[in-house]
N, C-alpha and C positions, 0 to 999 in steps of 0.2 A: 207376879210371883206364881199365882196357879197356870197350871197348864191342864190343858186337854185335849189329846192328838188322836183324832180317829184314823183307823187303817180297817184296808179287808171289802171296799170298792172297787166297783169293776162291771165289765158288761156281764150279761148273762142273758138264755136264752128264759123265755117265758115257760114258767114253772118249773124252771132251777130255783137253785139256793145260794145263799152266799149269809158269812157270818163277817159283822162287822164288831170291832173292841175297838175300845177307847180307854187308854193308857192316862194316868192323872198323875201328878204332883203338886204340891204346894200348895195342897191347905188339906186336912182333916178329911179324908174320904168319907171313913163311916159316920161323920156326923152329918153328912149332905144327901138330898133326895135325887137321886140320876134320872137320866129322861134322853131318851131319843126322837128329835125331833127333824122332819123333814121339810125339804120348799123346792118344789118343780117350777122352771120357767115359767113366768106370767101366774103362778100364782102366790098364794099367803103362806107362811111358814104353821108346820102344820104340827101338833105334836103328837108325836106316835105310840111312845110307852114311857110308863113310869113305873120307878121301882122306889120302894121306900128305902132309910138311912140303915135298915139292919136287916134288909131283903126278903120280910117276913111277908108283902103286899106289894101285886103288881096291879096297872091299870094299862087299857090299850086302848086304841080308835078304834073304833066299829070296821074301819074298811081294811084293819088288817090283825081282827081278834079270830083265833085261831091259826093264824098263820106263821107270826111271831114272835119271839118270847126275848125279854128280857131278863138276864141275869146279871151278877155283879159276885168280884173276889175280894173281901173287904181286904183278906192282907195281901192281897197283888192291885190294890186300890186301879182295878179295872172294871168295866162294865162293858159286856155286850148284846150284841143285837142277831140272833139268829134269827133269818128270813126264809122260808121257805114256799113255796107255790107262788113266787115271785110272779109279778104282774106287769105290763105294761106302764099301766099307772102308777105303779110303785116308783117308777124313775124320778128320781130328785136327787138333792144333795144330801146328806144325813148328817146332823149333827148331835154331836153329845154335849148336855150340860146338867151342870151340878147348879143347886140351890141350897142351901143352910136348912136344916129342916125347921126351924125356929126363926133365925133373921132371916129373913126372905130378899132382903138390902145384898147378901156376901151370895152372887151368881156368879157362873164361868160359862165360858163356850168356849168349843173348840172350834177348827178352822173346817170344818165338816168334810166328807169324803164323797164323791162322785157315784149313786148306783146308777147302770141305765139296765134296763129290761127290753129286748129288742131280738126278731129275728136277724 
């Protein structure tokens, strides 16, 4: 029933930007905590930002606070990911997922979108 389909991947040169949203239906956006999460070949899926259920508190990784921001449209029940001073390292896949801010049991994921950071 939920969906979540990120868009807005792509190559980019190292210290471009790229904004990535993630489009939701089928369950209750504003009662959910959003989060963009990442996983580069051979490594662990990493999570990169959080926003809370009413987008009053964000939280982000250390290796890419300052650079990124997340927001969220509660009534276009979308959340994105602006990247900026984009990194090499930054290359992974990106996914968005929603949590319950209270049942932490009712999670979604999306099919996550491709960034690469490369000359």
């Amino acid at each position: 029933q939920a969906q979540l389909v990120e868009s807005g991947g792509g190559l980019v040169q190292p210290g471009g930007s790229l904004r990535l949203s993630c489009a939701t239906s089928g369950f209750t956006f504003n009662a959910y905590t959003m989060s963009w999460y990442r996983q580069a070949p051979g490594k662990e899926r990493e999570l990169v930002a959080v926003i809370t259920s009413v987008g009053d508190s964000t939280n982000y990784a250390d290796s890419v606070k300052g650079r990124f921001t997340i927001s969220r449209d509660n009534a276009k029940n979308t959340v994105d990911l602006q990247m900026n001073s984009l990194k090499p390292e930054d290359t992974a896949v990106y996914y968005c997922h929603a949590e319950h801010w209270r049942l932490l049991r009712y999670d979604y994921w999306g099919q996550g979108t491709q960034v690469t950071v490369s000359s």
